[in-house]
C-alpha positions in Angstrom: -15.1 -18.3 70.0 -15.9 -21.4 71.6 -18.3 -22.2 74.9 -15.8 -22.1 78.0 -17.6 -25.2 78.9 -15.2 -26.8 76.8 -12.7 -26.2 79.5 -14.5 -29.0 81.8 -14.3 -32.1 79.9 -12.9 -35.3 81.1 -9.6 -36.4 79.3 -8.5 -38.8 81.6 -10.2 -41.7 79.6 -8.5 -41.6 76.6 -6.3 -45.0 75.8 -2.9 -45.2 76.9 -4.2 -42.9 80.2 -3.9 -44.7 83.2 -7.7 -44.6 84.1 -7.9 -46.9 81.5 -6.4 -49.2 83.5 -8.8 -49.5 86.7 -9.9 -52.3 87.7 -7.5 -54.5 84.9 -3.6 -53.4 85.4 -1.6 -52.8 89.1 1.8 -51.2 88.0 4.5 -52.9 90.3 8.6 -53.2 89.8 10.5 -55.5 88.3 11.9 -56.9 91.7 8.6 -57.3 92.9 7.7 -60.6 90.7 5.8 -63.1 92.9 7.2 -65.9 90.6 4.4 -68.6 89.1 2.6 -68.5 86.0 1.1 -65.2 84.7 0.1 -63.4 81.4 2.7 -62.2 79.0 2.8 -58.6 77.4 4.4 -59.6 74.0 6.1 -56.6 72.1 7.6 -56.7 68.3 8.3 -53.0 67.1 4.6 -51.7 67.4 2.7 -54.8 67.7 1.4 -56.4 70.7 0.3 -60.0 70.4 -2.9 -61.9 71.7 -3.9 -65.0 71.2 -5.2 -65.5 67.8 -9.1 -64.9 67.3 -8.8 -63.7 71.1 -8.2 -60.0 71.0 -8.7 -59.6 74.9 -7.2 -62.7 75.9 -3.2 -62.2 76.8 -1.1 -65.4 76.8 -0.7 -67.3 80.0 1.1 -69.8 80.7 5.1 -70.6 79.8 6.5 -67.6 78.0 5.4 -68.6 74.2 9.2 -67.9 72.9 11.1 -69.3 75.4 14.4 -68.2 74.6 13.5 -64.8 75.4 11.9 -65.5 78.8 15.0 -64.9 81.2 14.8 -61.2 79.3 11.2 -60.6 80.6 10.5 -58.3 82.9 7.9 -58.2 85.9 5.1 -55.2 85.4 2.2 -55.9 87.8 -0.5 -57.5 88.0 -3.3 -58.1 85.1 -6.4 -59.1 86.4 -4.8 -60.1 89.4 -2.4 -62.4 87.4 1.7 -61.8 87.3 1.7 -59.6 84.1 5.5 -59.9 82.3 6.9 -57.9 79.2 9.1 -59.1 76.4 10.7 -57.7 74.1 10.8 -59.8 71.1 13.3 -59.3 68.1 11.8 -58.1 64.9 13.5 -61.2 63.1 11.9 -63.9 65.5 8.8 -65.8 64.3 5.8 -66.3 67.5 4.0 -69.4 67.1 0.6 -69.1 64.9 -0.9 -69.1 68.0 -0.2 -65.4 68.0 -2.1 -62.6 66.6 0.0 -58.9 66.0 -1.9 -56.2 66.8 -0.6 -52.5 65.6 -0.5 -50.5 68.8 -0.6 -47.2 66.3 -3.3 -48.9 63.9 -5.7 -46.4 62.5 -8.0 -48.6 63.5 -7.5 -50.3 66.8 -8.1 -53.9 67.3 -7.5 -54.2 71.1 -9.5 -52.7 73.8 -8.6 -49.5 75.3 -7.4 -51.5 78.4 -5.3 -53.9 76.5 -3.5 -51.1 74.1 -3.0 -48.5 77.4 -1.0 -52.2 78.6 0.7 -52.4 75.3 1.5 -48.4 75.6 3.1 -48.8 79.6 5.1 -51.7 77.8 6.5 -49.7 74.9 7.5 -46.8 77.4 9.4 -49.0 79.6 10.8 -50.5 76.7 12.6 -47.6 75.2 13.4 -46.3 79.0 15.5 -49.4 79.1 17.2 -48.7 75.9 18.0 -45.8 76.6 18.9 -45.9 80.0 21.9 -48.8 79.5 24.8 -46.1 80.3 24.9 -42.5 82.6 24.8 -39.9 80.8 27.5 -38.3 83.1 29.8 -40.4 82.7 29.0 -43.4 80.2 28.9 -46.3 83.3 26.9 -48.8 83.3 23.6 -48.4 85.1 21.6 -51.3 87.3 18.0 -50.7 88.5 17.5 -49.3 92.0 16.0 -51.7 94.5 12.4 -50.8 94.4 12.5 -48.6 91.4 12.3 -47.9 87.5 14.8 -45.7 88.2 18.6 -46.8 88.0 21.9 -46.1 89.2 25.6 -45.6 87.8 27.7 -48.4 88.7 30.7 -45.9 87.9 29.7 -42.3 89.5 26.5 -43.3 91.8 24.3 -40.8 89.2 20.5 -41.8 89.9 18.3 -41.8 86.7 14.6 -41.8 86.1 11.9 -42.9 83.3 12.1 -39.5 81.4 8.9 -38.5 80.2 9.0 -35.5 77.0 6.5 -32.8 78.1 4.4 -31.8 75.1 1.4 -29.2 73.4 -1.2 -29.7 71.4 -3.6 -27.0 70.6 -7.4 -26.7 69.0 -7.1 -23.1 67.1 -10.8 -21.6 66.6 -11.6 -18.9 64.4 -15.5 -18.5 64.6 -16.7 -21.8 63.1 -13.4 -22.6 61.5 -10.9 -25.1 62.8 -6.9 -24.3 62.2 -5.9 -27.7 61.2 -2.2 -29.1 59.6 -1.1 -31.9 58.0 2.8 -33.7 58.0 3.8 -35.1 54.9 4.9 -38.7 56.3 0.8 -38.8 57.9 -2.0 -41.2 56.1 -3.0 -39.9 53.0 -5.1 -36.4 53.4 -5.1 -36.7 57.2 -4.8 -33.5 58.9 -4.1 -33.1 62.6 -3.3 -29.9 65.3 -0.6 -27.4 65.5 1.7 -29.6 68.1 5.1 -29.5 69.4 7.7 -30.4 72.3 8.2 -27.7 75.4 10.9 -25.7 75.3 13.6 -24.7 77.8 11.9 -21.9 80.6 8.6 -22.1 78.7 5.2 -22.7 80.5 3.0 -25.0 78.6 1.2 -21.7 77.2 3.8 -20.7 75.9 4.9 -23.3 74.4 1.3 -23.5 72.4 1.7 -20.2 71.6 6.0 -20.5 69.9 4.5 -23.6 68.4 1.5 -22.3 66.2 3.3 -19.0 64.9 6.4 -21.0 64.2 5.1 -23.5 62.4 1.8 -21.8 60.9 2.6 -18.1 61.3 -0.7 -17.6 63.6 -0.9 -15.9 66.7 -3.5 -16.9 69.4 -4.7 -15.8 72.3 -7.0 -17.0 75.3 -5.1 -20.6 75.4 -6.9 -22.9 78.2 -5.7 -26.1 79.3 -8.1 -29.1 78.7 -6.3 -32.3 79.7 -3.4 -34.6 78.5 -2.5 -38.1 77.2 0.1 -40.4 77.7 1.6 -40.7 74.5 3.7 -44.0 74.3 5.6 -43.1 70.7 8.1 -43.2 72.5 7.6 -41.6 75.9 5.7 -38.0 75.6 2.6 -36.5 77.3 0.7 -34.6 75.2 -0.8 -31.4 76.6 -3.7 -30.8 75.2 -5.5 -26.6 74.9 -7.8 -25.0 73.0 -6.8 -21.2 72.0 -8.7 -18.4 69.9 -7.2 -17.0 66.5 -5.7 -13.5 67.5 -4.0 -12.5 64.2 -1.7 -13.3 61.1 -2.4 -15.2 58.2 -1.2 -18.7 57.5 2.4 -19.3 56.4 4.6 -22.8 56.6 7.8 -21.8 58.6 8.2 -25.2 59.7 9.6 -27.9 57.4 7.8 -30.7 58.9 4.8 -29.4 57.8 3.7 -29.7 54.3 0.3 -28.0 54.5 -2.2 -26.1 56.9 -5.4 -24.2 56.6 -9.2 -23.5 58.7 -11.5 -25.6 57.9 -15.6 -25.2 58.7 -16.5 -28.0 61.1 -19.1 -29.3 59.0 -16.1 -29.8 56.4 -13.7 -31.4 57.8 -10.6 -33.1 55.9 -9.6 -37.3 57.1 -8.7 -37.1 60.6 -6.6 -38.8 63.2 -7.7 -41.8 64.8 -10.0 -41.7 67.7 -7.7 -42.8 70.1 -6.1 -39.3 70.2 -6.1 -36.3 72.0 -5.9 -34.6 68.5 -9.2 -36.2 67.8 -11.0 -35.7 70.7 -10.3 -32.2 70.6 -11.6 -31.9 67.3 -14.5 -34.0 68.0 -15.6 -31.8 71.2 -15.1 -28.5 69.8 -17.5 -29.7 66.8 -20.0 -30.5 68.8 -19.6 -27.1 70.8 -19.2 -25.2 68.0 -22.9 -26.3 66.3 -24.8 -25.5 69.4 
């Protein structure tokens, strides 16, 4: 069973939190843009771009594919600069002034400030796509004056960003670790029993539907540790740490492909450190070796 101490630690931290933004990134609206030159937040699919051999250094200046610039959209201030996001096509070349940098990389070549940047854009990004049309009545939607939000044009239906609550869960069995592994995941990387909330369900249980459905394990004594904005598209990841009560392990989700406890001094390839999966882990290593 693992120290309760583990019940205290500090989450907020992690990239793509908003903490990680203090003291570099003022969230604003889109109808709030001063105007003047300012840094651009460059998004291609996945990738954000800096300047090349300048990982921290955003560009400034004109928007660097200037066809796209009456598309960009005001997002704060960076550094005290006008920050504004584009979305650029995957077919368009940026000039080789440009560096791409993988926002899910295993590992991450931008600063946790920069990528938590990159992870607001991509969030607003797919809350515009997907908030084009009601979804009462398929009207077209404009943005409400001094908000994300929008309205319908046709039945006067306000919207809002929609974020996708979500678990994840550290199962402990004395020294072991419950860990699971997706078949479409990096080679041998295993990660935690994890899934989206469920209509009427608490986010206990929710941890709790999610283990036995997918692994066939019941838990018990689930705590609440901290969360993660989770940009991939738009999910916060709820992150707990429960204790084995019972069953043995059996796949009865198909997204799965395998699962099993491991020691935590043998532990398979994991996921990336900018995780919540991974801090978990991390944490409850250390705990569980005291």
């Amino acid at each position: 069973m693992l120290n309760q101490s583990l019940c205290a630690m500090d989450i907020s931290a992690l990239p793509f939190n908003r903490t990680c933004l203090d003291g570099y990134f003022e969230l604003a609206i889109p109808d709030k843009d001063p105007g003047g030159d300012g840094v651009w937040v460059l998004l291609q699919g996945m990738c954000m771009f800096t300047l090349r051999g300048m990982p921290e250094q955003l560009p400034s200046g004109e928007c660097p594919v200037p066809p796209l610039a009456g598309s960009a959209l005001y997002l704060g201030q960076w550094q005290k600069k006008p920050c504004r996001l584009v979305e650029v096509p995957g077919d368009t070349l940026l000039p080789a002034t440009m560096e791409p940098h993988h926002l899910r990389a295993a590992e991450q070549t931008l600063s946790a400030p920069l990528s938590s940047l990159g992870g607001i854009g991509l969030m607003i990004l797919h809350w515009e796509s997907t908030s084009r049309y009601c979804g009462h009545c398929d009207g077209k939607m404009e943005r409400l004056a001094g908000e994300w939000g929008k309205f319908c044009l046709q039945c006067g239906n306000h919207h809002f960003p929609r974020i996708h609550p979500c678990v994840i869960g550290l199962i402990v069995r004395g020294n072991q670790l419950l860990l699971v592994r997706k078949g479409d995941w990096a080679t041998g990387r295993y990660g935690l029993v994890a899934g989206f909330v469920e209509f009427g369900e608490s986010l206990e249980e929710a941890m709790a539907r999610e283990a036995l459905e997918e692994t066939g394990i019941s838990i018990t004594n689930t705590r609440y540790l901290g969360s993660q904005s989770w940009p991939f598209p738009s999910q916060l990841m709820c992150g707990f740490v429960a204790d084995y009560a019972g069953g043995d392990i059996e796949l009865r989700d198909q997204e799965l492909c395998a699962a099993d406890w491991y020691r935590v001094d043998q532990l398979p390839p994991l996921p990336p450190s900018r995780s919540i999966a991974r801090y978990l882990i991390d944490r409850a290593s250390q705990l569980i070796n005291r």
